[in-house]
N, C-alpha and C positions, 0 to 999 in steps of 0.2 A: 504494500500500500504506500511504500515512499519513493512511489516513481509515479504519484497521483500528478496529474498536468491541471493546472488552473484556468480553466475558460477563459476567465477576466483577464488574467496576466498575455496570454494568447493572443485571445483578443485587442487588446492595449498594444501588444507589439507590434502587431500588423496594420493597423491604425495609424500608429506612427508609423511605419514603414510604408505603407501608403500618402501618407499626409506630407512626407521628406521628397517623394516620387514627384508627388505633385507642384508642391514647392519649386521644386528645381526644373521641372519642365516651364513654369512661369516663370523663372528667372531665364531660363534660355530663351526661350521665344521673347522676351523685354531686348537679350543682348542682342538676338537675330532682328529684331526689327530695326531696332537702332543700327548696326553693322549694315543693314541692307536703305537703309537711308542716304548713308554717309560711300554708296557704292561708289569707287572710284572709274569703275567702267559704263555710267550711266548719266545721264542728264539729269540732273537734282530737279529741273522743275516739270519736264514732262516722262521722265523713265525712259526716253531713246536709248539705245545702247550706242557709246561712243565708243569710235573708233580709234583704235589704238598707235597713237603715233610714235616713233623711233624722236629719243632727245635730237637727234644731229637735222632730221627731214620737218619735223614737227613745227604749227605754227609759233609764234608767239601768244603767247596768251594776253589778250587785252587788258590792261592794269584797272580797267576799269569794273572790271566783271570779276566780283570776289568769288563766286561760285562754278561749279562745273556743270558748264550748259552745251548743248548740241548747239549747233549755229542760228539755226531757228531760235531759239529761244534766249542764246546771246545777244541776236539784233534785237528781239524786243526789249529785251534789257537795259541793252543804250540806250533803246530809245524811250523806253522810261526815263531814266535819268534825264537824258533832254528832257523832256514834259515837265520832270520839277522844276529843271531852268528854265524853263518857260518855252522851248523850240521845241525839237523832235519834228519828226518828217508829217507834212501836212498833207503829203498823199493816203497817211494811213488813217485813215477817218474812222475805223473801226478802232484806235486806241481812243475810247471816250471816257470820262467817270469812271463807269463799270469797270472798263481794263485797269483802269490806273488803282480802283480801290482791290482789285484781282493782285496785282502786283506787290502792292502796299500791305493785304494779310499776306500774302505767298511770305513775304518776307517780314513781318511781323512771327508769323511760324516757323520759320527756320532761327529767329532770334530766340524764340521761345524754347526750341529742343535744343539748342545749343546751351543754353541754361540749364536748363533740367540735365543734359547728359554731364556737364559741369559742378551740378548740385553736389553736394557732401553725403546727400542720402544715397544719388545715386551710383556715385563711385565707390563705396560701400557695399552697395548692390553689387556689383561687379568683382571688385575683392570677395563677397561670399562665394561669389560662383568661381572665381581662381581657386581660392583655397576646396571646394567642393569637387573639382576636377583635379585637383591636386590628388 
């Protein structure tokens, strides 16, 4: 009789062994989505997949364009930026309000996740999951 197993005790282990399971599958998918945001082979504001250039053949990157855009979505950039200074191309008449307050979250949201992935809570997060993969 002293090889009796305790349901409760049982139960309780697998619990927890399930509840750690879980846990670390949300911490992964939190790192994968963040990792698949910050894609270096992708267009941050439309997901094109960019093309891979050689340092030596590759353009200059425009000093104006803090982000990794496909070219489509570089020129509109600029030409945002023009529209604060007040120019930008007046043949695109569909950059109206609507695009510019489109631009204006787009990038209100990218300042935001850069924060958060900065945050001390969430670096924290990150060290749990190193040390868990450890």
């Amino acid at each position: 009789m002293a090889d009796v197993i305790s349901l409760d005790k049982k139960l309780k282990i697998a619990q927890e062994e399930k509840d750690a399971i879980v846990k670390k599958r949300k911490i992964q998918a939190v790192q994968k989505a963040f990792q698949c945001t910050h894609c270096a082979f992708k267009c941050e504001k439309c997901g094109t997949q960019l093309e891979h250039e050689s340092p030596k053949v590759g353009k200059e990157r425009d000093p104006r364009v803090p982000y990794r855009f496909c070219e489509g979505c570089a020129e509109e950039y600029i030409d945002y930026i023009e529209r604060l200074k007040g120019k930008g191309d007046p043949d695109c008449y569909w950059h109206n309000e609507a695009w510019m307050n489109l631009w204006q979250s787009w990038i209100n949201y990218q300042g935001c996740l850069d924060n958060y992935l900065r945050s001390k809570e969430f670096v924290m997060l990150m060290q749990d999951l190193k040390q868990e993969d450890s």
